[in-house]
N, C-alpha and C positions, 0 to 999 in steps of 0.2 A: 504494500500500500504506500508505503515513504517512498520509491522508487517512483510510482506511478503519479503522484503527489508534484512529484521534480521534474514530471516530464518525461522521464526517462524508457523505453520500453524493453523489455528482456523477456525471461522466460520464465515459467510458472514453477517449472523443477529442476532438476538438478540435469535430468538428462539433456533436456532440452537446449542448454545453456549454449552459447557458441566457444567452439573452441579450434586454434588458430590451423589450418588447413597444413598438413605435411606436403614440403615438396617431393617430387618423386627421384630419386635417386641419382635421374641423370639430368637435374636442373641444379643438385648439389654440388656437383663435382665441380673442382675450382679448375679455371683456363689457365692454358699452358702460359707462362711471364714470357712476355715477345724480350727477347735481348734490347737492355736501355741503349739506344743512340749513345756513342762517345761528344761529349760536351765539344764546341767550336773555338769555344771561347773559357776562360774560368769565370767560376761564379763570384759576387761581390762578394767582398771580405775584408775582414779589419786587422790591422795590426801585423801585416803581411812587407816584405822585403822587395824592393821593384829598385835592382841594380843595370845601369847601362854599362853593356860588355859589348865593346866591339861597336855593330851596329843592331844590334838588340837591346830593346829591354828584359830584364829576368825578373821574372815575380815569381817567388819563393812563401810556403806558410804562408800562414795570416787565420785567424779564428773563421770561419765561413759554413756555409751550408755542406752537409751532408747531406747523399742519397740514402734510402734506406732501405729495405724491405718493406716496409709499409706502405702507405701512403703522407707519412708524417716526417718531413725534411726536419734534421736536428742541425744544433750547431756545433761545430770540430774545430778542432785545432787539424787543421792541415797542412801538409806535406806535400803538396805536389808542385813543381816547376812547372812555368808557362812562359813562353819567347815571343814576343812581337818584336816585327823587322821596324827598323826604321832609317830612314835618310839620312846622308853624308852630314846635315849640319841636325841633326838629332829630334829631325821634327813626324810628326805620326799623322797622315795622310789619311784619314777615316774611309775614305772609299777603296784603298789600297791596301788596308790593314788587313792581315790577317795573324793570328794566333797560332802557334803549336804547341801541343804540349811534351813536354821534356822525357825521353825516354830516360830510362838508368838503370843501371846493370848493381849488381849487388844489392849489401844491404842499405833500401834506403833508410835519413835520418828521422827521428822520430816529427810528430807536428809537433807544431810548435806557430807563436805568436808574439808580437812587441820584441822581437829581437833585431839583430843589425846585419848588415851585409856591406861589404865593400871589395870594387872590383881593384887589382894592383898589376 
């Protein structure tokens, strides 16, 4: 009667009550994870190392986004090297720009962030 009273409509007993449909087995099963595309570019981050060697720039570290298994991007301390080329008098050509990211062989170093770099 309090139910009815509230607007609300349901069922008289127990059996009748709704309750949430099963999917069937093969609407369960989780899709295959397509392989993530390799980034073009690195992702924004702070506190990271952006030394000019030669005629690149070297961006090293810096705290930034992490990919995860999830859906939920965390933040890391990173480790990964990225190169953009740049011109004889050190300037960066935004239509011309492009990125790579730094191969390395061995153990790389741990991440890290707010550290210093300098080319000699």
């Amino acid at each position: 009667r309090f139910a009815a009273a509230l607007g609300l409509r349901g069922a008289a007993k127990a059996a009748d009550r709704w309750a949430p449909e099963a999917r069937p087995a093969a609407k369960r099963r989780r899709k295959k994870a397509e392989p993530a595309a390799l980034p073009t570019s690195p992702w924004a981050r702070s506190g990271h190392t952006c030394t000019r060697v030669g005629r690149e720039l070297v961006v090293f570290g810096g705290l930034g986004r992490v990919p995860s298994r999830s859906t939920i991007t965390r933040q890391d301390y990173l480790s990964e090297v990225w190169f953009l080329r740049i011109d004889a008098a050190g300037l960066v050509f935004t239509d011309r720009a492009t990125w790579r990211r730094g191969e390395t062989s061995g153990a790389s170093p741990c991440g890290r962030a707010g550290h210093a770099a300098l080319a000699v």
